[in-house]
C-alpha positions, 0 to 999 in steps of 0.5 A, spaced: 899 779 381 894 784 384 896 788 390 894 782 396 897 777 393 903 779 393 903 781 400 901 775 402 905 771 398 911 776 401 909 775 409 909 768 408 916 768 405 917 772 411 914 768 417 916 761 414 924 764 413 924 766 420 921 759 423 914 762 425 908 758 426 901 762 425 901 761 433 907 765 434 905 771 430 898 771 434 903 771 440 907 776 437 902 781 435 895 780 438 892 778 432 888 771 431 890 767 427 885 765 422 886 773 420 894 771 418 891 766 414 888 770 411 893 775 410 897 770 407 893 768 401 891 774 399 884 774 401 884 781 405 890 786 406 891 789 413 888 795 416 893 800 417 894 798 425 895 791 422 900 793 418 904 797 423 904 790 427 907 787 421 912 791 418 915 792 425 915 784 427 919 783 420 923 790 420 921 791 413 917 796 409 912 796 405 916 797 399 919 791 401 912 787 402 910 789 395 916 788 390 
């Protein structure tokens, strides 16, 4: 599985694990939806600002998001 899949596929465990709908995180975070999809499905991988965001929400690292 290539780097944003795995991502991808860890951030939806994540936000699924935790009861967040896509208009939670957007609430959350300040980013669009749509680009949580496309996190999720591997289509893109977070810029660094994103990423930030992300790990933070999670409290995880990004060893953890791509193991």
């Amino acid at each position: 599985m290539n780097k944003k899949a795995l991502f991808g596929a860890n951030l939806k465990n994540e936000r699924m694990r935790r009861g967040y709908s896509y208009a939670d995180l957007s609430r959350l975070t300040g980013m669009p939806i749509k680009r949580w999809y496309i996190y999720e499905t591997g289509r893109s991988f977070p810029k660094p600002e994103n990423l930030s965001k992300i790990l933070s929400l999670f409290g995880v690292d990004m060893d953890y998001m791509l193991q």
